[in-house]
Structure formats: structure tokens, C-alpha cells
C-alpha positions in Angstrom: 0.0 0.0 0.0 3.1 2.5 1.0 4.6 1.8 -2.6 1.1 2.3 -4.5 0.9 5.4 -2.3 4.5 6.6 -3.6 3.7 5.8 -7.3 0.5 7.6 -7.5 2.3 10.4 -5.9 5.1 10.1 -8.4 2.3 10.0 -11.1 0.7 13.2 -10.3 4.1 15.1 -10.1 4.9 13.5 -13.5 1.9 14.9 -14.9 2.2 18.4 -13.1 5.8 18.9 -14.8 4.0 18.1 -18.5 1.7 20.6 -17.5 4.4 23.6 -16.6 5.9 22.6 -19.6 3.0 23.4 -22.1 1.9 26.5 -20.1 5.8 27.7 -20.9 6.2 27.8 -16.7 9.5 25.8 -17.4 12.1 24.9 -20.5 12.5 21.1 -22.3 16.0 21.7 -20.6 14.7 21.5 -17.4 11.7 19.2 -17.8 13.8 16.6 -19.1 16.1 17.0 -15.8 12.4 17.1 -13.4 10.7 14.0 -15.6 14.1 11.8 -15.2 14.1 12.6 -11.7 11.1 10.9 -11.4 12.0 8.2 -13.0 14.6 7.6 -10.9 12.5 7.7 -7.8 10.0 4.7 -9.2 12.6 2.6 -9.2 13.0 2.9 -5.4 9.6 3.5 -4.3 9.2 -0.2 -2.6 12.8 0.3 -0.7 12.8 3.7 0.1 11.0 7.0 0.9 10.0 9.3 -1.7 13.5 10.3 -3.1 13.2 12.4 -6.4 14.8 15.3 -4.9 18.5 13.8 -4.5 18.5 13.3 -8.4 18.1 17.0 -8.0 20.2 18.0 -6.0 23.5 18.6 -8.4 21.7 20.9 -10.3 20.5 22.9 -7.7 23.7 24.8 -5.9 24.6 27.7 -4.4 28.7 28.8 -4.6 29.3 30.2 -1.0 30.9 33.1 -2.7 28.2 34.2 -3.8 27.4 36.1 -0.7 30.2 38.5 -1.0 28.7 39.8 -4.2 25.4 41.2 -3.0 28.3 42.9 -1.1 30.1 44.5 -3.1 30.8 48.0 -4.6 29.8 46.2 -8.3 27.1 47.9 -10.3 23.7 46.0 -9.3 23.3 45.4 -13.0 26.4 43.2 -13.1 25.5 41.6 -10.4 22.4 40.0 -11.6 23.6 39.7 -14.9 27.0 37.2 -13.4 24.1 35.6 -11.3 21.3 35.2 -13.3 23.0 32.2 -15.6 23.9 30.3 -13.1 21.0 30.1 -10.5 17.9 30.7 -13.0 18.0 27.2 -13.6 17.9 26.2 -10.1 15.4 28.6 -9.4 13.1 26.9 -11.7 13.7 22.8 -10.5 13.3 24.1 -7.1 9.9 26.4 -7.9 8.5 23.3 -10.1 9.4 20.4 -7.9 7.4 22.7 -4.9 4.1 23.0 -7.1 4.0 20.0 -8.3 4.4 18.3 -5.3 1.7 20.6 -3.3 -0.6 19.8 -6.6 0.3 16.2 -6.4 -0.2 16.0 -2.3 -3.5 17.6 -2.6 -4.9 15.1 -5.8 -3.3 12.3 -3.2 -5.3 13.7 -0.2 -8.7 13.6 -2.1 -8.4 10.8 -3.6 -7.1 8.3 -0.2 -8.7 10.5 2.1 -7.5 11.1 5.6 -5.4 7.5 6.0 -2.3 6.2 7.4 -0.7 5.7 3.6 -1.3 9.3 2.8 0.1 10.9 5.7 3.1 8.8 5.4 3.5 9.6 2.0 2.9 13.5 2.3 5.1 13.6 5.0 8.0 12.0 2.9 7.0 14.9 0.1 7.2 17.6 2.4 10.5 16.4 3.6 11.8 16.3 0.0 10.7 19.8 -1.0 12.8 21.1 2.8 16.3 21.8 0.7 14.1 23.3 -2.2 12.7 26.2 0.3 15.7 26.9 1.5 17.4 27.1 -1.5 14.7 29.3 -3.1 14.9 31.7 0.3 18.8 31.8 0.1 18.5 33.4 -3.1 15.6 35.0 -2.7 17.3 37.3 0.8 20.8 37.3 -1.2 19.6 38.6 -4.6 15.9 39.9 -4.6 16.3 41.3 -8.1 17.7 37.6 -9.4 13.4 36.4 -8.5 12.3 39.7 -9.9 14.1 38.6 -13.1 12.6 35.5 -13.6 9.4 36.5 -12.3 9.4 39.2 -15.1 10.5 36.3 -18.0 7.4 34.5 -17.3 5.4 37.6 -17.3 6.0 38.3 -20.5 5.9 35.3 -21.6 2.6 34.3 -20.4 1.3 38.4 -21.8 3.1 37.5 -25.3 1.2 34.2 -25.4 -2.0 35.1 -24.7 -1.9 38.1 -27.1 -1.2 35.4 -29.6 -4.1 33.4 -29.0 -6.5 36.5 -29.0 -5.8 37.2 -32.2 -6.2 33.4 -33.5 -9.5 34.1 -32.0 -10.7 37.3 -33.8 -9.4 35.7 -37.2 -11.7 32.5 -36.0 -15.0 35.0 -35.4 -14.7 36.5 -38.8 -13.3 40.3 -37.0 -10.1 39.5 -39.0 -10.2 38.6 -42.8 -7.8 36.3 -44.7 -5.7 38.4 -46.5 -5.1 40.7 -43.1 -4.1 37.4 -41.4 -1.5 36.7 -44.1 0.8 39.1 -42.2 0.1 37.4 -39.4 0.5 33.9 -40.3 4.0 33.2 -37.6 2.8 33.1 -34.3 5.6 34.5 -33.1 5.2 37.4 -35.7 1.7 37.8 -34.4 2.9 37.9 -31.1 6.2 40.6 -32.3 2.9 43.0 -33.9 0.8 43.1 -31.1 3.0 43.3 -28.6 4.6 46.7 -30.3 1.2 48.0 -30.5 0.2 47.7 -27.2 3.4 49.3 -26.1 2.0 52.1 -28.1 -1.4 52.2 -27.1 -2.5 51.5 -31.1 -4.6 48.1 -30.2 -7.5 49.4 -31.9 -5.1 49.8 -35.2 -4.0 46.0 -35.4 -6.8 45.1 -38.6 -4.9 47.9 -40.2 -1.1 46.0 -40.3 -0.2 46.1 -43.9 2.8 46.9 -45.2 5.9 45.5 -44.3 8.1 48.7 -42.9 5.2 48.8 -40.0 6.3 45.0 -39.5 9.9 45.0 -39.7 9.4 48.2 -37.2 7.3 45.8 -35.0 9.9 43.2 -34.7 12.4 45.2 -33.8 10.3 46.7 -30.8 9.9 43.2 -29.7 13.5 42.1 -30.0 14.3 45.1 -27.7 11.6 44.4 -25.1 12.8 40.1 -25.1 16.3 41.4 -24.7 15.9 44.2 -22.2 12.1 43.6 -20.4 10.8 46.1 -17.6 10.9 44.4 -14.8 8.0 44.4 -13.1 7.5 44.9 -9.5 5.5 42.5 -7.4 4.8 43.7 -3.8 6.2 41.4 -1.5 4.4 38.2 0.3 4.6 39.9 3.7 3.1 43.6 3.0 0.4 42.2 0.9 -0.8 39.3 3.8 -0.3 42.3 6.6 -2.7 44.5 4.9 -5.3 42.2 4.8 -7.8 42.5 7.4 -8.4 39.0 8.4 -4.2 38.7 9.1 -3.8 42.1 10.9 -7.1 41.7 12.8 -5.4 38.6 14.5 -3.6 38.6 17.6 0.5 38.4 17.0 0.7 34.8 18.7 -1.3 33.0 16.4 -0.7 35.3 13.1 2.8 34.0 12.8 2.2 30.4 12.7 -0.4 31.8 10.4 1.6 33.1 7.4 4.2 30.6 7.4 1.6 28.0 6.2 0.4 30.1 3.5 1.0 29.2 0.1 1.2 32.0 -2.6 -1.2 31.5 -5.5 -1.2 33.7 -9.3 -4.3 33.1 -10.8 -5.4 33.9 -14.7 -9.0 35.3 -15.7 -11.0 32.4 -15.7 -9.4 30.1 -13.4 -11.4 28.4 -10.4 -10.7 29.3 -6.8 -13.1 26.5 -5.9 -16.8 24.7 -7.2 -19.6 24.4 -5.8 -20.5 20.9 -3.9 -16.4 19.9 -4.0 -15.3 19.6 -0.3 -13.4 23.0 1.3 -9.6 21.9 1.7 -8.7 25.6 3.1 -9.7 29.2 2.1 -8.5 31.4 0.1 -7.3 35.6 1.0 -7.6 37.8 -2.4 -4.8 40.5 -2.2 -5.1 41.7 -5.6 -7.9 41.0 -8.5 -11.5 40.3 -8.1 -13.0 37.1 -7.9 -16.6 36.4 -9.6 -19.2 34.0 -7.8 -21.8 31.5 -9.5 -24.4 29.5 -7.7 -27.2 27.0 -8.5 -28.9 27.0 -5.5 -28.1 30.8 -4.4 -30.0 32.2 -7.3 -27.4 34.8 -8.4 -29.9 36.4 -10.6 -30.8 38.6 -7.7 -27.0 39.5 -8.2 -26.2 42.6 -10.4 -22.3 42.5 -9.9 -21.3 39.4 -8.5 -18.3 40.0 -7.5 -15.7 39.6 -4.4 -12.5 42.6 -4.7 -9.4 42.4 -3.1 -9.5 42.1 0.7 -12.1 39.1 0.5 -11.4 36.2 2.5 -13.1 33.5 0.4 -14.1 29.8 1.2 -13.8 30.2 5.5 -17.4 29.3 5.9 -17.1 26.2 4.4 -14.3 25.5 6.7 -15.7 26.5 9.9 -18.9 24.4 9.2 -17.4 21.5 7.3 -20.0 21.8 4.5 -19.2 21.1 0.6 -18.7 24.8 -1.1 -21.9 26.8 -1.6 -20.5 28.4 -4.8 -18.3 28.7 -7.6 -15.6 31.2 -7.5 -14.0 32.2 -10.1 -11.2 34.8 -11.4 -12.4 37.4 -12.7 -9.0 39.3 -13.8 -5.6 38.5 -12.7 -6.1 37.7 -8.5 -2.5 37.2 -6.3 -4.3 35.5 -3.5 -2.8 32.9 -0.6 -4.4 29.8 -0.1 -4.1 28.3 3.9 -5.1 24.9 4.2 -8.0 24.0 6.7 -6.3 22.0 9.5 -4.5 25.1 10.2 -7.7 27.1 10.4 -9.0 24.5 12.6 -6.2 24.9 15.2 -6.2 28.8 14.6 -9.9 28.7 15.9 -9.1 26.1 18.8 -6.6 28.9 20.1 -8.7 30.7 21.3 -12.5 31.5 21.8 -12.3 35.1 20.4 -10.3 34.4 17.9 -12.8 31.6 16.8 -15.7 34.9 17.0 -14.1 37.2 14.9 -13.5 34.2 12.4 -17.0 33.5 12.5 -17.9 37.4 11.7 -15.6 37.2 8.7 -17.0 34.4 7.2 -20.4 36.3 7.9 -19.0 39.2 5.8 -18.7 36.9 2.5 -22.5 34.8 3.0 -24.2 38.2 3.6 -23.0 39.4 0.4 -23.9 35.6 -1.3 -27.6 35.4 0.5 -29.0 38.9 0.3 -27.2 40.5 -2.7 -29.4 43.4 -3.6 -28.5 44.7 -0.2 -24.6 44.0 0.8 -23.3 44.3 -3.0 -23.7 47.8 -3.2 -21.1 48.1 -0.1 -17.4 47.4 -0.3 -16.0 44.7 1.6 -14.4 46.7 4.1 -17.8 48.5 5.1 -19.5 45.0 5.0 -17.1 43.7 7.4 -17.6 46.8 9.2 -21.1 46.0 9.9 -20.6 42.9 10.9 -18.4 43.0 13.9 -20.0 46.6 15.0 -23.5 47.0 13.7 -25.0 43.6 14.6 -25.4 41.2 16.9 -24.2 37.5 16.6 -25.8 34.8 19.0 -26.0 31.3 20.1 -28.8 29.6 21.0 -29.3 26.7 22.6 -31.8 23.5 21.8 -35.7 24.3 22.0 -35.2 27.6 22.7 -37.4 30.4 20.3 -35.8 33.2 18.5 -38.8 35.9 17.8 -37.6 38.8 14.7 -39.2 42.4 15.2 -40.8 43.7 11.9 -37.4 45.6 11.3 -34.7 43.3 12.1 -33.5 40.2 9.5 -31.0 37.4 10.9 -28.4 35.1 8.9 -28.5 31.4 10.4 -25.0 30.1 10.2 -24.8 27.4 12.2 -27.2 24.5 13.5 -31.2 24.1 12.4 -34.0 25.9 13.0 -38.3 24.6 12.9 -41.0 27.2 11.7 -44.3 26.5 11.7 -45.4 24.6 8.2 -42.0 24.4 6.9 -39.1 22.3 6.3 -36.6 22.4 8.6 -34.2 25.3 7.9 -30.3 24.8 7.2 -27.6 26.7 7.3 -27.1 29.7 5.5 -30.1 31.0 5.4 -32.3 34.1 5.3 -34.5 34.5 8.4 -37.0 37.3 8.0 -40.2 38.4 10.2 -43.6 37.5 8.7 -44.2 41.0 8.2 -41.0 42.1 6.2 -41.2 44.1 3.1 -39.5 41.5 0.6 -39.0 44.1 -2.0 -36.5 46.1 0.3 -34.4 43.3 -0.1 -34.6 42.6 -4.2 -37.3 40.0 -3.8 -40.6 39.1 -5.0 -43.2 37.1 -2.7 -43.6 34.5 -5.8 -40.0 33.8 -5.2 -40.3 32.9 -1.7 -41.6 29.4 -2.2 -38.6 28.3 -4.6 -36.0 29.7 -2.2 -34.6 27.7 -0.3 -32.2 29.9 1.4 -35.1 32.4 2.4 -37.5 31.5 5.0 -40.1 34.0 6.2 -42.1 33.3 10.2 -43.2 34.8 13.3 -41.1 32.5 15.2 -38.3 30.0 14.6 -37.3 27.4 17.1 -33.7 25.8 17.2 -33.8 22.2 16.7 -29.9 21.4 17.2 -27.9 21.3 19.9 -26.9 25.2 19.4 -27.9 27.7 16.3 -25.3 30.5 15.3 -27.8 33.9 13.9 -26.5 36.6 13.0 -28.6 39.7 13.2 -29.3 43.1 11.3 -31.5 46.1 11.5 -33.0 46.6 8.0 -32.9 50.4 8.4 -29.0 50.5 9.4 -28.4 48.0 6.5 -29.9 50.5 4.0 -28.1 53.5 5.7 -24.9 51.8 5.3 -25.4 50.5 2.0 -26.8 54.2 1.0 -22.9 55.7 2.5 -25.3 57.7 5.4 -23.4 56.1 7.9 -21.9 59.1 9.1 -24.4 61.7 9.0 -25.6 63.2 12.8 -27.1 61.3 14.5 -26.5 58.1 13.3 -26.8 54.6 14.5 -23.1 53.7 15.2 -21.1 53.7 18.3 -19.0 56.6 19.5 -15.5 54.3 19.5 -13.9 54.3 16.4 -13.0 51.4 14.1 -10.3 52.0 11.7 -9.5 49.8 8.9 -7.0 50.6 6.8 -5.8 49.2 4.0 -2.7 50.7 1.7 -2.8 49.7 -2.3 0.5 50.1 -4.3 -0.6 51.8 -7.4 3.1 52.4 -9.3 4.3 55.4 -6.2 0.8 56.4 -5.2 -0.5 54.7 -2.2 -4.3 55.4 -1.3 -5.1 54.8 2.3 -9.0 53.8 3.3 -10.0 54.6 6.6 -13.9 54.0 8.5 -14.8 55.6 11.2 -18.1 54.6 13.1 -20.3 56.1 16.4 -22.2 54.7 18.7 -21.5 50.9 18.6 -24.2 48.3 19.1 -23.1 45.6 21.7 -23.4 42.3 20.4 -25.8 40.4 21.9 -27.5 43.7 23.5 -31.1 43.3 24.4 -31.3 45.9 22.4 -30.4 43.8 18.9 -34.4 43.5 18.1 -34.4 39.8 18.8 -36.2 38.2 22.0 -35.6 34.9 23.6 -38.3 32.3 24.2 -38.4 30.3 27.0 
């Protein structure tokens, strides 16, 4: 069972390298060094522990003088030009052999489950991948500008490429006629025309390529920019996960353990976070992008713009519950987002019990936005999240006892089941609403009511489980808020201050979004519009 277990492994990291190599993530040079490496390991997979990393290993070094360089009084450009031949191609074993392996270990976990076999095997990939880290972070605090480098080649690459195959596609819906794709017929002389015309901002011009002087001049343009690309500027791992709010919200004792499990993610338009009814294996924090949401059973017609932005923390219900995901999420432009597996969200909420509450609130944040659309979309994330931890009231009841809604207040049930009189029982997430609420405040018809699940209307509900997590809102503060009213006299906050802030690198402008609120709610104040049966 151990070898099966090591070949399947083996398999999947096989078939992750083919994959790198047609997206252009690595060279034939160095997939024919990863693919023989694996060879070598099936060999040894009944006597041994997963061992395709010592194959590795002489292609992967780092001369001890190389310290003294980063240094020196050379020029910086020298530098990285004496360095980049000789550790690009290490850099790219050891960044391939990592995501392959994390692919392959997460295809091995869903497919055998939580057992002995796959924890043994796992364990012996995560040892192998130990001397790939630390060669990638030994380069990475010596020569910074060496990843920037190779970050930037398979930037342009992947921009080059994908110009290419837009073009293919206008010339396939008729937009581009034969005779104008006769100067295009080289793919990489598609690619070398585009390319200079984006530089120049002429996109709109490219039907117009004719004669040959505009081509030769496009060439050229693309010669320079392959020889001598701009490098582009990522902002680092640690600024981006600080400036989210779920990671700076949390106490320093359990954020560190935090980020180093975090595993950075670059993610095309139209690539899938997660689907709906797969099992949650972690969430996912968006940094930069957006991230679009689809639904059959959360009818996203009620949806106008369906969308998550940067600062979302998406899939952490799922996790906290244990249920299959409610939605699809997918891409929606370029997203740089960190994926943090769910065991360690598990013993993050185990530290402690507030820590587990304000995880609870953010996951509140994203199923407010998913169940009652009309109403949360037309508020940013940061004043939805707001809300949440100051302008309602989150509760737990306990078995048989009744929760009772006043005509102005709506609730989100989270966790546990609820009874209403003549209907099904209600699951989590759902809508809760007061028999005598205005549907239309909240984008919905009364027609709709009975084909909703996810939307129950009563005078009374009654919780049926052990203990029922509700979340509660005033209608009247949810429209204020959503209307930007929030700080007008007078208003229904509290008088302490929350400030979120949140810095953006945009080039060397930085915009800075603060919140203030007044006159804070407590949660669970008698005060919240809900009563408690007996």
C-alpha cells in the first residue's frame, strides 16, 4: 500500500511537470532533468521513501561566494547579470518540484482520504521539498532582483502568449479577414505586432497592419523588449498578507504560525478558486484581483455585480462548518491571493475562543453578500465587514429555545437548524425574516419565496440542534450603510472608532482607506431587536 501510495504520488508530479511545460512555466531543458528525476525515484519506491529530490540535488547549488557579491561596490546590473545564468535554472527545479508536489499531495489527499498511507506519503514529500525552500529563500534574501528577473520572463511570456491566442480568436469569429491574417501567419510574428502595439497604445489599429516597414518596425520593438524587459514589480508576500484584514485583525501569537503555512497563488481570468458541492480543503485571502461567484442553488440572478474585490477572505465558511462549497468562484481578472489549508484554520480557531468569534464574523462578511445581494453588494467589503463586527449582533442559541424577529430586524443562520411553523426544517445559511417584512426592500418578490430555499419568512423560529449560530441586522442600518449615510448626525453607530486601513501600491501612489463609526451596538445587547423564548 506504501509503494502504491509513492507511485501515485510520483504520477501526479509527473503529470504536473507536463503541465508547466506546455503553459511555458519551465524549459524542455529543465523538464527533461524534473521528468528523469522521477523516473529515478519509481525505481526505489518499494525500498525507500520518496527520493526524487536527491536526483536533483546537483543541479540545484549555491557557490558560497556568492554572498560576498550582493556585497560588493559592483554595479547591481552586473550583479544580476553574473548571477542570473547560473541560479535561473535552479530557481526553476526548485519552484517546479514545490508545485508539483503541493498539486500532487492535494490530488493524493482527495483521492485516499484522511489514512495512514497518505500521511506517510505526504510527509515524505514535504521532507523532500525542505532543501528546495531553502534554497529558493537563500536566493531569494541574497539577490531579490535575481526572482524579480525570472518573475518578469514568465510575465512576459505568459502576456506574449495570450496576445497570440487573442488574435487566433478574432481571425476564427470572422473580426479579422484572410488576406489581413497573411501578415500574421508566424505566431511569433503575431505575437512581435501586437505586442509593439500595445506598447503604443494603437490596439485598436491591429486590422490595419499592412505593409511590411510597419512590421519589420514591430519586430524590432519586440527584439528590444525580449532582450531588455521592464521588470515588473510585485509587492512582496509579507506587506500584501499584513494589509489584509483577516491577518492584521489577529492577535500576533497566532498570526505567525499563520503566514508561514500560507502558500502564494497567481491566478489567470478564468481560473477556479473552488466549485460548488467539492469539499473546502482551506480558504483562500484575495490580495489583488477580483474574484466572480456563480451558484445553482443561491440564485445569483438577484445578483447585479457578482463580485468579491481584493480584501475578500473567500471559502472560510465552508471550513468553519465542514460543509461542501456553496458556490463557484471564479477569477475574474488577474487575482494574487494565498491559499491556507483548513487544518490550520482549525487549530487557529481552537486557540482561542475570540479568535474563533471574529473568524465566524468574517465568514459572515462573504454569506451576507452571497444570500442577500441586492442589499450587501452595493457596499465594499471593508464596510461589510464593518457591519458585521460593529452594527450587529451575533448569537447562540441553545436546543428548543425560540428566537422571535421584530418587523425591522432580519437574521443570517450560520450554524445549526431551526423549525418554523409549516416548513421544512431550515439549514444553514439561510435568510430569516419576520412575517411582516417588506421582501422588496431586499430585491425579492413574494412569488419567489416558495422556490427559495435559502429564504424563510415566520413569526417565530425554534432551534432544533444542539446550538444555532444567527446573525442579526437592522434593515434600516443595513440600508443606511449601503446608502454611504453612515456618518451623517445622529447616526446609529457607536462613538469608538473602528479603523480599517488598508494601503494599495498603485506604481508610487498609495491610497489609504480609513472607517470611522459612532455609537456601537453591543453584540448580543437586548437591544439587537431579537427576543428569547423560554
Amino acid at each position: 500500500n506504501l509503494r502504491d501510495g509513492r507511485v501515485r504520488l510520483l504520477n501526479g508530479v509527473q503529470a504536473s511537470y507536463w503541465a508547466m511545460l506546455d503553459e511555458g512555466r519551465i524549459t524542455q531543458a529543465t523538464a527533461n532533468i524534473l521528468m528523469r528525476s522521477v523516473d529515478e525515484a519509481m525505481d526505489l519506491v518499494s525500498s525507500r521513501p520518496l527520493c526524487d529530490w536527491n536526483s536533483l540535488q546537483s543541479n540545484v547549488y549555491f557557490p558560497s561566494y556568492y554572498r560576498f557579491l550582493s556585497a560588493s561596490m559592483l554595479p547591481q546590473s552586473f550583479i544580476t547579470y553574473f548571477t542570473v545564468q547560473r541560479l535561473e535554472s535552479g530557481c526553476y527545479i526548485c519552484a517546479a518540484f514545490l508545485r508539483a508536489h503541493r498539486i500532487a499531495r492535494r490530488q493524493l489527499q482527495d483521492f485516499l482520504g484522511d489514512s495512514e498511507i497518505a500521511k506517510i506519503v505526504i510527509d515524505e514529500s514535504n521532507a523532500g521539498g525542505e532543501e528546495a525552500r531553502k534554497f529558493l529563500e537563500e536566493v531569494r534574501c541574497t539577490f531579490p532582483q535575481l526572482l524579480c528577473v525570472l518573475k518578469t520572463r514568465q510575465v512576459t511570456y505568459a502576456v506574449l502568449t495570450h496576445l497570440s491566442e487573442n488574435v487566433q480568436n478574432l481571425w476564427k469569429t470572422g473580426l479579422l479577414e484572410e488576406k489581413e491574417m497573411a501578415h500574421l501567419d508566424d505566431a511569433w510574428q503575431v505575437v512581435e505586432c501586437l505586442t509593439c502595439l500595445l506598447l503604443r497604445k494603437l490596439i485598436a489599429k491591429v486590422v490595419s497592419v499592412h505593409n511590411s516597414c510597419q512590421l519589420i518596425t514591430c519586430q524590432t520593438d519586440l527584439k528590444k523588449l525580449k532582450r531588455s524587459p521592464q521588470l515588473v514589480k510585485m509587492p512582496r508576500v509579507s506587506d500584501l498578507l499584513g494589509a489584509h484584514p483577516l491577518v492584521s485583525m489577529l492577535p500576533a501569537a497566532v498570526r505567525a504560525p499563520l503566514l508561514s503555512n500560507t502558500k502564494e497563488n497567481v491566478k489567470g481570468h478564468g481560473a477556479a478558486l473552488y466549485m460548488e458541492g467539492l469539499r473546502a480543503t482551506g480558504i483562500w485571502i484575495v490580495s489583488i484581483g477580483a474574484v466572480k461567484w456563480r451558484s445553482q442553488r443561491l440564485s445569483s440572478r438577484h445578483s447585479l455585480h457578482p463580485i468579491f474585490s481584493h480584501g475578500s477572505t473567500l471559502g472560510l465558511y465552508e471550513v468553519l462548518t465542514g460543509k461542501s462549497c456553496l458556490c463557484d468562484m471564479i477569477t475574474d481578472s488577474l487575482v494574487r491571493c494565498f491559499f491556507i489549508e483548513a487544518e490550520k484554520i482549525d487549530q487557529l480557531r481552537q486557540s482561542d475562543p475570540s479568535v474563533e468569534a471574529f473568524l465566524w464574523q468574517e465568514s459572515a462578511a462573504v454569506i451576507a453578500k452571497l444570500l442577500i445581494p441586492r442589499v450587501f453588494e452595493r457596499m465594499t467589503m471593508q464596510e461589510t465587514r464593518l457591519l458585521v463586527s460593529t452594527g450587529s449582533a451575533m448569537n447562540l442559541y441553545t436546543k428548543g429555545e425560540d428566537i422571535i424577529l421584530e418587523h425591522n430586524y432580519i437574521g443570517i443562520l450560520l450554524e445549526g437548524t431551526l423549525k418554523a411553523e409549516n416548513q421544512n426544517n431550515i439549514v444553514p445559511p439561510g435568510v430569516l425574516l419576520p412575517s411582516s417584512m417588506d421582501l422588496e426592500l431586499l430585491g425579492l418578490q413574494s412569488s419567489e419565496m416558495n422556490h427559495m430555499d435559502s429564504c424563510s419568512a415566520a413569526n417565530s423560529y425554534q432551534v432544533e440542534a444542539q446550538a444555532a449560530r444567527v446573525i442579526i441586522f437592522e434593515v434600516g442600518r443595513l440600508f443606511t450603510e449601503a446608502n454611504g449615510q453612515r456618518n451623517q448626525p445622529g447616526g446609529s453607530f457607536s462613538a469608538e472608532a473602528l479603523q480599517l486601513s488598508m494601503e494599495e501600491s498603485t506604481g508610487e501612489e498609495q491610497v489609504i482607506i480609513t472607517v470611522d463609526s459612532t455609537n456601537k451596538l453591543p453584540l448580543g445587547d437586548s437591544s439587537s431587536g431579537v427576543t428569547r423564548g423560554s
